[in-house]
C-alpha positions as CSV (number, residue, x, y, z in Angstrom):
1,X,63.4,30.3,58.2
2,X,63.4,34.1,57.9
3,X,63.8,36.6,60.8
4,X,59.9,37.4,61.2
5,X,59.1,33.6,61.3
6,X,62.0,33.3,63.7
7,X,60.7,36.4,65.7
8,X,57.5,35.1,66.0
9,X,58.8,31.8,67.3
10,X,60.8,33.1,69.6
11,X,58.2,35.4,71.1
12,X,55.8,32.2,70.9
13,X,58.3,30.2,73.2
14,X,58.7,33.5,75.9
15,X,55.1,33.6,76.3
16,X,54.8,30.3,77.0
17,X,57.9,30.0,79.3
18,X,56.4,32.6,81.5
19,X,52.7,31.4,81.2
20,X,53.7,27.9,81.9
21,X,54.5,28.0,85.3
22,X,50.9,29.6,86.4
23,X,49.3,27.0,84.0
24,X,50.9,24.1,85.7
25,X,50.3,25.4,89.1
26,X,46.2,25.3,88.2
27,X,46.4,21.9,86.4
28,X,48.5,20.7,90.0
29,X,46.2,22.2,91.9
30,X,42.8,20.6,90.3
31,X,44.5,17.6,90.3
32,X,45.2,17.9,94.4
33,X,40.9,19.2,94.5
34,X,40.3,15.4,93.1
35,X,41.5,13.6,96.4
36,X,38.7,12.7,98.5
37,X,38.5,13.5,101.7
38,X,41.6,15.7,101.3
39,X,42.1,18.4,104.4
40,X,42.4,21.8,103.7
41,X,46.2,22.8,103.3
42,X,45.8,26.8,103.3
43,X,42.2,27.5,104.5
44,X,41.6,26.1,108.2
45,X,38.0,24.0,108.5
46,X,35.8,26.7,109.1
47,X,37.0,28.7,106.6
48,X,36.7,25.8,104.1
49,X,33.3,25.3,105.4
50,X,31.9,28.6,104.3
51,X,33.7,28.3,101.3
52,X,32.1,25.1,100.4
53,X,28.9,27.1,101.0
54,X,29.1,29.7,98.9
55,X,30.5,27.5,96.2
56,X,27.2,25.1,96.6
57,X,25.4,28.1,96.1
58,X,26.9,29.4,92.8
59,X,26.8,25.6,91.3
60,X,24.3,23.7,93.0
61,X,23.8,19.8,92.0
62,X,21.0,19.4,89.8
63,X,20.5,16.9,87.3
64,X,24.3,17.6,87.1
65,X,27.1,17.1,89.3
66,X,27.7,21.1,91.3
67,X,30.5,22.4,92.7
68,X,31.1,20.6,95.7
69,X,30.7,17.5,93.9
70,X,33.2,18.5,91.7
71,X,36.0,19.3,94.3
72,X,36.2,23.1,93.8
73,X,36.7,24.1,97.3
74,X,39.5,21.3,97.5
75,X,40.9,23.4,94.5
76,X,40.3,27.0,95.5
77,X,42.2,25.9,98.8
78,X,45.1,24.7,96.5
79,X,44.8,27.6,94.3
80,X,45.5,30.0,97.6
81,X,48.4,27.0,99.2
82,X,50.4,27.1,95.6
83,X,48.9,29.9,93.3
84,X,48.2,33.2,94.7
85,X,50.8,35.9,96.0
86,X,51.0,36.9,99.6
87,X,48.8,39.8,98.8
88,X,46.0,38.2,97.2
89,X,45.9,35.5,100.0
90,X,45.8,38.7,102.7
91,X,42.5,40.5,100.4
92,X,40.5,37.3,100.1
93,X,40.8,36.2,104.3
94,X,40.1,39.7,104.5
95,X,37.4,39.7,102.0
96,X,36.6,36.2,103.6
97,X,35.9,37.8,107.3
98,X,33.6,40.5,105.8
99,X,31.8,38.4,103.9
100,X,31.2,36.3,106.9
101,X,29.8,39.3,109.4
102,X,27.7,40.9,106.6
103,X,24.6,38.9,106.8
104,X,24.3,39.7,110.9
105,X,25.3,36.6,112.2
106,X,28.0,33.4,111.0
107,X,26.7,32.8,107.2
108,X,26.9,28.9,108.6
109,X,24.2,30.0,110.8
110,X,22.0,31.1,108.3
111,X,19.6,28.9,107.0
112,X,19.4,27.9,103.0
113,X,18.0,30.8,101.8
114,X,19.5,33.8,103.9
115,X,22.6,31.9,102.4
116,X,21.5,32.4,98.7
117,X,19.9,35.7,99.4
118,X,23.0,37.1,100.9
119,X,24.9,35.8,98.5
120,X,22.7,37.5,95.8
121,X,22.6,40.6,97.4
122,X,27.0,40.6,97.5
123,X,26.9,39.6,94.1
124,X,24.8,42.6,92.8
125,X,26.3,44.6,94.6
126,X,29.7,43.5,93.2
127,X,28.9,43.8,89.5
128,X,26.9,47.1,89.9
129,X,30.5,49.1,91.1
130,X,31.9,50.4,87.9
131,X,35.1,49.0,86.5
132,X,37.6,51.2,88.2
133,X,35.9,51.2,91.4
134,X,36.6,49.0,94.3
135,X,34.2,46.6,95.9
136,X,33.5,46.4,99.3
137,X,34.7,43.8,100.5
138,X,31.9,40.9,101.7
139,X,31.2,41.5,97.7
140,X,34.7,41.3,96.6
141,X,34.8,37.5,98.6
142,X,31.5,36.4,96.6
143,X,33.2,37.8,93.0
144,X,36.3,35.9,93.9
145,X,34.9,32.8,95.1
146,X,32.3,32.9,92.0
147,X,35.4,33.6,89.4
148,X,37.6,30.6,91.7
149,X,34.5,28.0,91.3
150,X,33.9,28.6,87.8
151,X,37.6,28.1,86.6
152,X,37.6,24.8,89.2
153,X,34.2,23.4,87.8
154,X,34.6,24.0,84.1
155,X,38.1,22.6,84.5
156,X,36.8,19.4,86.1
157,X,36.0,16.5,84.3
158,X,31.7,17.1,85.5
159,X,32.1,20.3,84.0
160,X,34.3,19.5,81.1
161,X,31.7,15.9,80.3
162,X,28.6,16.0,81.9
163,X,27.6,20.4,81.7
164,X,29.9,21.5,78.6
165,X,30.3,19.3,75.3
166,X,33.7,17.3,75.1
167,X,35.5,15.3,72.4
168,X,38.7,14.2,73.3
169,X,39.3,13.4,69.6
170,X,36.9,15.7,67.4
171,X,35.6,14.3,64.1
172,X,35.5,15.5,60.9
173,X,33.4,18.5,59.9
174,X,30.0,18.1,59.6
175,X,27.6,21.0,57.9
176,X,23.8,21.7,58.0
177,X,23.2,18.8,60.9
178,X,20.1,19.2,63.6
179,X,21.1,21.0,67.0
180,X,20.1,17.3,68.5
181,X,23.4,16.1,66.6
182,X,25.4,19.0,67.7
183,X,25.6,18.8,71.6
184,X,21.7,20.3,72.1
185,X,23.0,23.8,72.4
186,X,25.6,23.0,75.1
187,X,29.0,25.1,74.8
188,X,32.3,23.7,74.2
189,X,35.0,23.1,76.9
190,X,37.6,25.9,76.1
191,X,41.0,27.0,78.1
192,X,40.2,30.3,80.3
193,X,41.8,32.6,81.3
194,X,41.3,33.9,85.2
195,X,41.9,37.2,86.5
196,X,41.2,38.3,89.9
């Protein structure tokens, strides 16, 4: 072995001695989001109510398993009990209350679709705020929960089996086949990465 082979190993293993942790802190807490009937452990019921919501309404059930079905509010409550810093917990209750006053009364007393119109509304506003800027706050809560429930789904097995193609032991290669053969233009399950 020479010393740029040996660099690069070494670097290799430091990446993935601090990246591990983090990883195995997600995989832990998707694993906790797959107990049913599991109470929340950071979040207290209303909270995880509204939650729910807004998750139903960024992956609904369709022909498909959605969100709720696929325990992501049991994992973004895990992801905040084990995951997140003291900081990030703080902005997304705080993000969380906004959120919850900005459509004039409880969102859980709105019906169906103030729920989706609000959360619409949040959402534009969200990704219309240039890149350095910072989002108010009801928007920043709908951004969040939107990143947390599309790491939780497309990590779940519904997501991973049912929305996204999956082979737990891939083939060989085939060239030149029909799209029919070749998932019918659904994407592959791939690691992410999340940032909030």
């Amino acid at each position: 072995m020479n010393r740029r082979e040996w660099l690069k190993s070494m670097s290799t293993l430091a990446v993935g001695a601090v990246a591990a942790p983090s990883l195995l802190a997600v995989f832990d807490a998707f694993a906790a989001s797959q107990k049913p009937g599991a109470a929340p452990r950071f979040f207290n019921p209303a909270q995880g109510s509204l939650i729910a919501g807004v998750v139903d309404i960024v992956i609904p059930r369709t022909d498909t398993p959605g969100a709720v079905d696929a325990g992501v509010p049991a994992f973004i409550d895990s992801m905040f009990k084990d995951v997140y810093t003291k900081n990030e917990k703080e902005r997304y209750l705080t993000s969380l209350v906004a959120f919850d006053k900005a459509g004039g009364k409880p969102f859980l007393q709105l019906d169906e679709s103030q729920r989706k119109a609000l959360v619409t509304r949040l959402h534009a506003e969200a990704i219309a705020e240039p890149l350095d800027a910072k989002i108010p706050p009801a928007a920043d809560f709908v951004l969040m929960t939107k990143k947390l429930t599309m790491l939780g789904f497309f990590m779940s097995e519904p997501g991973c089996t049912q929305v996204l193609q999956y082979v737990a032991i891939p083939g060989g290669f085939k060239a030149d086949i029909p799209l029919s053969q070749a998932g019918n233009g659904k994407a592959w399950a791939v690691e992410t990465e999340l940032k909030i």
